[in-house]
C-alpha positions in Angstrom: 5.5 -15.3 -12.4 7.6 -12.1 -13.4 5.8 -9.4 -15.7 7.2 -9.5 -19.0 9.4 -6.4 -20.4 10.4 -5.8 -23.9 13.0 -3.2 -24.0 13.7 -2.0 -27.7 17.1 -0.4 -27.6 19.9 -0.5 -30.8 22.8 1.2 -28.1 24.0 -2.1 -26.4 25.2 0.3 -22.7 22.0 2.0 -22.6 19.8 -1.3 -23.4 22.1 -2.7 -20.6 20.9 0.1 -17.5 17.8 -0.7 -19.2 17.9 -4.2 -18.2 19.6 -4.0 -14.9 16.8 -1.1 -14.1 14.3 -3.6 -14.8 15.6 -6.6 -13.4 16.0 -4.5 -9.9 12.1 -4.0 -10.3 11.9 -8.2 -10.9 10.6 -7.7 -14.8 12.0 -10.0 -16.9 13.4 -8.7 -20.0 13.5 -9.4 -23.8 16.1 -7.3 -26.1 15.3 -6.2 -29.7 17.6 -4.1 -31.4 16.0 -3.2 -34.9 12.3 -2.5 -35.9 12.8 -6.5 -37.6 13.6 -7.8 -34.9 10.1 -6.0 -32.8 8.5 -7.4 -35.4 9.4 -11.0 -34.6 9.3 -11.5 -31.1 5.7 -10.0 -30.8 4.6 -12.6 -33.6 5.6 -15.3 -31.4 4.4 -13.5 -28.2 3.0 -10.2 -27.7 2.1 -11.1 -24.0 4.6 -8.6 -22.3 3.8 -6.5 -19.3 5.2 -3.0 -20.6 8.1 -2.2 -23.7 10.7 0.5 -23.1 11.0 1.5 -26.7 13.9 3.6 -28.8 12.9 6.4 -30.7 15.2 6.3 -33.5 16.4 2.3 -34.7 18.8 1.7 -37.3 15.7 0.2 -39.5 13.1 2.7 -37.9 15.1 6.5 -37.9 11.0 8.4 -37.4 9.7 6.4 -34.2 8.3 3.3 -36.8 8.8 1.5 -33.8 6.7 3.2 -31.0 3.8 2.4 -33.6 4.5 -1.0 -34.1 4.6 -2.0 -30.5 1.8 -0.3 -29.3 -0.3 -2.2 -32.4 -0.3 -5.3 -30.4 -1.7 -3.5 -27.0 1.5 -3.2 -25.3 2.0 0.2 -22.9 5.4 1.6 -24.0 7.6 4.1 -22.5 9.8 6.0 -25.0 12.6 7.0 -24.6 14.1 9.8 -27.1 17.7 11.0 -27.7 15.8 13.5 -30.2 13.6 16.4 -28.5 12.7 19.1 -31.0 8.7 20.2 -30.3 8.0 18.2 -33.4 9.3 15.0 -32.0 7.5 15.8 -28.8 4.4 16.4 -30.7 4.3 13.4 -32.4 5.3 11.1 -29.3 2.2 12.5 -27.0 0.1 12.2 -29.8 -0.1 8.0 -29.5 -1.1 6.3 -26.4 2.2 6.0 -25.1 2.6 6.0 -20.9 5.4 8.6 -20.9 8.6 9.6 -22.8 12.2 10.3 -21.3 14.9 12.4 -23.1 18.2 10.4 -23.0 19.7 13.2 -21.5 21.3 12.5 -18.4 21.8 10.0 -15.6 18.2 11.5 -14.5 16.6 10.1 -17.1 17.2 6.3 -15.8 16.6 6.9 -12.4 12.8 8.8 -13.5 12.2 5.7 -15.9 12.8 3.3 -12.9 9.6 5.1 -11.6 7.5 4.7 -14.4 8.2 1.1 -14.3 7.6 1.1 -10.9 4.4 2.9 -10.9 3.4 0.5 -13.5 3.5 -2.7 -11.4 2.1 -0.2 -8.6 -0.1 2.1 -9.8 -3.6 -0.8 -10.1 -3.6 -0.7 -6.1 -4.3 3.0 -6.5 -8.5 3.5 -7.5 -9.1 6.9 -9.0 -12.8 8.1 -9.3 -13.3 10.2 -12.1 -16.3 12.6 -11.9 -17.5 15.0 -15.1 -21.1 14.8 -16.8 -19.0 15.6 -20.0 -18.6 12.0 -21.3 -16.4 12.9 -23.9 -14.3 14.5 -21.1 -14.6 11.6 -18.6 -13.4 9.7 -21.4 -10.0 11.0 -22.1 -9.3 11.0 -18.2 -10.0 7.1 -17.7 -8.3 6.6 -21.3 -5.2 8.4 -19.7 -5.3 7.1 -16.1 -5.3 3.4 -17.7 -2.3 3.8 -19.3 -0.6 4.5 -16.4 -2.2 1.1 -15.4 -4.6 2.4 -12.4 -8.0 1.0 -11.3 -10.6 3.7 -12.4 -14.0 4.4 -11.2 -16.5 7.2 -13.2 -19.1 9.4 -12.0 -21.9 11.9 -13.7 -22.2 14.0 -11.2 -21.4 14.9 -7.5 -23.9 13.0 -5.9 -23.2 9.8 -7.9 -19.6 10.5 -7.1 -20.5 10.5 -3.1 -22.3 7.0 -3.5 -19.3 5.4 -5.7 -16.8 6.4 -2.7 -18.8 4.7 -0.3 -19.0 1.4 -2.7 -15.4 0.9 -3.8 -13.4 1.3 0.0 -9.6 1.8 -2.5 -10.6 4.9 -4.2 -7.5 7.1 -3.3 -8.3 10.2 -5.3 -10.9 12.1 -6.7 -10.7 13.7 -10.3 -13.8 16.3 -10.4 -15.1 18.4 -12.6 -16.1 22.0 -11.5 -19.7 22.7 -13.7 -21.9 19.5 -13.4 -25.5 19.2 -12.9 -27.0 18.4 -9.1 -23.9 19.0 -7.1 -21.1 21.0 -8.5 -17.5 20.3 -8.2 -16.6 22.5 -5.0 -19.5 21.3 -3.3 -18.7 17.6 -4.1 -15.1 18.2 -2.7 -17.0 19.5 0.1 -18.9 17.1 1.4 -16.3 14.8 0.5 -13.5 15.9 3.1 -16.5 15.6 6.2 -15.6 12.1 6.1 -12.4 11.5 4.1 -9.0 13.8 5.5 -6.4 14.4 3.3 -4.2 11.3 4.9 -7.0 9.1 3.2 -8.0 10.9 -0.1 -6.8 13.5 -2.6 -9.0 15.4 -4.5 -8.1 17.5 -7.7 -10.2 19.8 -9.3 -10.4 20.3 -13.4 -12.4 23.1 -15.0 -12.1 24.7 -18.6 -13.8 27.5 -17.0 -11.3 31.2 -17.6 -12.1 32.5 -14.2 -8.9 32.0 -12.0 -10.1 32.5 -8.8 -11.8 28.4 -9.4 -8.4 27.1 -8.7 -8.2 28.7 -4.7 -12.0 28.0 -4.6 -11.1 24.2 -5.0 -8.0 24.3 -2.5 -9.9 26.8 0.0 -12.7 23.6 0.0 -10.2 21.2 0.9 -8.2 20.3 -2.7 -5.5 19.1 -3.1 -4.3 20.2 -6.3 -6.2 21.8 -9.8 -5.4 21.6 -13.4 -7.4 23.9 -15.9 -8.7 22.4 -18.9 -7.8 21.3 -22.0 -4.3 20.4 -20.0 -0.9 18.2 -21.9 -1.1 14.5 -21.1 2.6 15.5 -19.0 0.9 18.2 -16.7 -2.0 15.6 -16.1 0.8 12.6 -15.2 2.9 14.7 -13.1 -0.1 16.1 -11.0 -1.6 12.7 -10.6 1.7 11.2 -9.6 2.7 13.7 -7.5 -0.3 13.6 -5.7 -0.6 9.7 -5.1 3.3 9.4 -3.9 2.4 12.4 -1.6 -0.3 10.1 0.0 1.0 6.7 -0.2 4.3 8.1 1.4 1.6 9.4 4.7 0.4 5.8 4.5 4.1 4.8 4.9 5.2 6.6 7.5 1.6 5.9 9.6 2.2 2.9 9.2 6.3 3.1 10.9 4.5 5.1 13.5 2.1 2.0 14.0 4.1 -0.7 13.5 6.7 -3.0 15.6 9.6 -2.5 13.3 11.2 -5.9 13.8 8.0 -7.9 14.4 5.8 -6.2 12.0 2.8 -6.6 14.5 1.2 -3.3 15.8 3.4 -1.2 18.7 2.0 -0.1 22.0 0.8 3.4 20.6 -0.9 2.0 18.1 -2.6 -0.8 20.2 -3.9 1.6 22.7 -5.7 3.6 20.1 -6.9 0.5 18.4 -8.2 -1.5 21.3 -10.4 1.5 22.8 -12.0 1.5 19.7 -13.1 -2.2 20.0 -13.3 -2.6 23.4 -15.9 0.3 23.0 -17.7 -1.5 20.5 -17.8 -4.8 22.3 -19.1 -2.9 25.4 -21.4 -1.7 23.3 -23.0 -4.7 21.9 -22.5 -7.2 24.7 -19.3 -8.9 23.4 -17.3 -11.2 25.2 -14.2 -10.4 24.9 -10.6 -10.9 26.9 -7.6 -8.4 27.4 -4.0 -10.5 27.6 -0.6 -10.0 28.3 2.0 -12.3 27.8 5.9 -12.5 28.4 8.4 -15.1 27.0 9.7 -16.8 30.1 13.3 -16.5 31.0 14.0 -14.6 27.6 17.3 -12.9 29.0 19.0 -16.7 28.8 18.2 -17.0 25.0 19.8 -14.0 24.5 22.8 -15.4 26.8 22.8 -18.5 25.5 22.3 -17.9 21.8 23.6 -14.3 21.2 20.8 -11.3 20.6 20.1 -12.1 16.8 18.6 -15.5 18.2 16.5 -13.5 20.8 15.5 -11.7 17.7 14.5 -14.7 15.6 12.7 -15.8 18.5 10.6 -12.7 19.1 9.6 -12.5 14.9 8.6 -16.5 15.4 6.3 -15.8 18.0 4.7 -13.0 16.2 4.1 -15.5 13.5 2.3 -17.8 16.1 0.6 -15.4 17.3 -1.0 -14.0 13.7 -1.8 -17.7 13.3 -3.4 -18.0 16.3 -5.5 -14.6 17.3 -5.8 -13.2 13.4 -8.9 -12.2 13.9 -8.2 -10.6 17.4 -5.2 -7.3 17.8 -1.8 -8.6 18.9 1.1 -6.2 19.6 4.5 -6.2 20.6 4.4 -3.6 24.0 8.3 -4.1 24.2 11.0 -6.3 25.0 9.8 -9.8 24.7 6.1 -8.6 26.1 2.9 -8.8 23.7 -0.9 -7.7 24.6 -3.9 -9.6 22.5 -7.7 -8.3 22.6 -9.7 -11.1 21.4 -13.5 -11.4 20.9 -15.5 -14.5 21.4 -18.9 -16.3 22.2 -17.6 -16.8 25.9 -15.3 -16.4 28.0 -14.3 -20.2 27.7 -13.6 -20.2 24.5 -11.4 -16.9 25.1 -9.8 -19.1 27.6 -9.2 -22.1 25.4 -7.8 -20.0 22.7 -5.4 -18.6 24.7 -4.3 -21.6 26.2 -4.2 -23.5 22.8 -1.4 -20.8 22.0 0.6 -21.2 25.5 0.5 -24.9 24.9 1.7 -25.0 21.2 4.7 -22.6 21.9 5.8 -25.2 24.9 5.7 -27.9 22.8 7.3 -25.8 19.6 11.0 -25.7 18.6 11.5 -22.2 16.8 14.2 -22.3 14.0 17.4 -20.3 14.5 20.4 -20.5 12.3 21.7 -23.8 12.9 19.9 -24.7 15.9 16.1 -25.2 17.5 15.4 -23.3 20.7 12.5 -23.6 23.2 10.3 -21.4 24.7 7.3 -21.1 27.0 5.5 -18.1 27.8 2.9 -17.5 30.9 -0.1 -15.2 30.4 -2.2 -12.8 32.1 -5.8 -12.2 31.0 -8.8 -9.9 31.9 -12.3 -10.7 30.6 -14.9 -8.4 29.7 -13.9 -5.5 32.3 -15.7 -2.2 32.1 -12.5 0.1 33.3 -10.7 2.1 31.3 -8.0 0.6 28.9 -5.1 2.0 31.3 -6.9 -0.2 34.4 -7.2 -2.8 32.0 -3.9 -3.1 31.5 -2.5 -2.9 34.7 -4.7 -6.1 36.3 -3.1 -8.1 33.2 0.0 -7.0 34.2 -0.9 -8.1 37.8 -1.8 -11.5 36.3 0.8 -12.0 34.3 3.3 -11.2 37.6 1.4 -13.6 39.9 1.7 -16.4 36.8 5.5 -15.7 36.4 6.1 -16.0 40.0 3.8 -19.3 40.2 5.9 -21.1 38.0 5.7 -19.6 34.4 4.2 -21.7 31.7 0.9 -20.8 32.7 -2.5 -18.2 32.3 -3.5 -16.7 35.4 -6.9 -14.8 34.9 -7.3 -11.5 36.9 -9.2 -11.4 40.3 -8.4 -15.6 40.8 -6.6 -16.6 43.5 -3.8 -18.6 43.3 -2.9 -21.8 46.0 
């Protein structure tokens, strides 16, 4: 169901960018024009997401309206043809998320952000740390505005248990002077285990001494703000910050990913599967290393033009999530995939695998107009103790040997075949 926005705008070109921003972001919008009309649509229904709200109406000239909307508990974002200090003043001084100037073209484009953070901003956890209550307070007061999942902490120590409790907490907000475990040691001990890819850390203290700001950085910070700080400073650091980290998180995962079938590349499945085969070593696992080909692929392309071959190869990847979810399945390239799967034996390892081959030679895979056919044949190692590379290679061999035996098949590594 699409998140409700009221957008409260008397200029009929700006309330339409307004919309069309929105929309874009799939909000769906309802239009008020005066203060009376505010006034009656949240009587019928206040139940609306966020409001984009005028300063000045034609029934409301001293921001009447921000007041009015944010009475019935709905987060608005001003916006302001009229930016004298005073105005400013007496915007920030309500519980508004932000305010833009109507300036310039800028202005829509930086609003399509706030929106965006908005619908965004509750996957993002943000532990807040400060034995000042009052000043904990005001920093989860402003954090939830802006609509993120927040976490609090006394001290450093009860900070250090919280992050290993709640597995989303992105950043860290922490006070310098608190009881137990002060601020710099906090961030500390913090970045033994979490690197900045994974967590961001800003420091806050009202504390005059300047040099507390390259402390905090020198200890593996990310950013500091002294206290008391403007709500902006505070939104623009925090934003900053979490773009910064989500947009790491982006391009790891490019770096990691298969971009057409969204399952994990070869880099990325090397690095994974050590990991696991190491653990299932480890702990006595059964588990099975395969590699599998779609047989005579070059004829779908041939036959059906590359855009099918492509159809084909996301399909597969589909079956294959359906299939081995629990296990890691990559594309390695072309029309070959790799799955490390985990089991009680190798039988059922076996069965799995061959409950895949036999539902993809029975499946039609949709494409376009048309149904196309596939098989695939499958080489599999069980529970080997060489190195991944090795691995790899006496798959490979499998797979060849099943190929040249017909296709359509598993061939298991170290079997001989009549």
């Amino acid at each position: 169901m699409a998140q409700r926005l009221l957008v409260v705008e008397d200029s009929k070109p700006i309330a339409t960018v307004i919309k069309q921003i929105a929309q874009s972001l799939n909000y769906e919008v309802v239009l008020a024009t005066s203060l009376a009309q505010v006034e009656e649509v949240l009587s019928v229904n206040n139940d609306f997401f966020a409001a984009t709200v005028d300063y000045a109406l034609p029934d409301a000239l001293d921001g009447e309206a921000i007041a009015c909307v944010l009475s019935h508990g709905v987060p608005s974002v001003v916006m302001t043809g009229k930016m004298d200090d005073n105005t400013r003043q007496k915007i920030l001084a309500q519980p508004v998320i932000d305010y833009i100037p109507k300036e310039n073209s800028q202005a829509f484009l930086y609003l399509k952000r706030v929106l965006h953070w908005q619908q965004t901003n509750s996957q993002n956890a943000i532990l807040v740390v400060d034995d000042s209550s009052s000043a904990r307070n005001h920093i989860v007061e402003l954090l939830k505005r802006r609509n993120f999942t927040v976490y609090t902490a006394n001290n450093g120590v009860q900070a250090l248990e919280k992050l290993k409790q709640h597995k989303n907490i992105k950043m860290v907000i922490t006070d310098l002077e608190m009881p137990e475990m002060d601020g710099i040691e906090l961030t500390n001990e913090i970045r033994k285990n979490y690197s900045r890819e994974l967590l961001t850390i800003i420091g806050i203290s009202g504390a005059s001494n300047g040099v507390h700001s390259a402390r905090f950085i020198k200890n593996g910070a990310d950013d500091f703000l002294r206290k008391p700080f403007c709500p902006e400073e505070f939104y623009c650091r925090i934003t900053q910050n979490i773009e910064s980290l989500n947009n790491i998180a982006q391009i790891q995962h490019a770096a990691n990913t298969d971009y057409l079938t969204e399952l994990s590349n070869r880099r990325a499945f090397f690095a994974n599967a050590e990991k696991r085969i190491a653990e299932y070593s480890k702990r006595n696992i059964h588990y099975c290393l395969a590699v599998l080909d779609i047989d005579y692929f070059k004829k779908v392309n041939d036959n059906y033009g590359h855009d099918a071959g492509d159809q084909v190869l996301k399909v597969l990847a589909l079956y294959l999530r359906k299939h081995f979810g629990s296990g890691l399945t990559a594309r390695l390239g072309g029309e070959e995939f790799a799955i490390l799967l985990h089991g009680l034996d190798t039988d059922q390892l076996y069965n799995k695998l061959d409950d895949f081959r036999r539902e993809m030679s029975i499946s039609t895979l949709p494409c376009g107009d048309t149904h196309i056919s596939i098989t695939v044949s499958i080489g599999v190692l069980f529970d080997s103790r060489e190195a991944l590379s090795k691995q790899m290679n006496e798959a490979d061999n499998a797979l060849y040997l099943a190929k040249d035996n017909g296709r359509n098949q598993i061939v298991v590594s170290g079997t001989d075949i009549e």
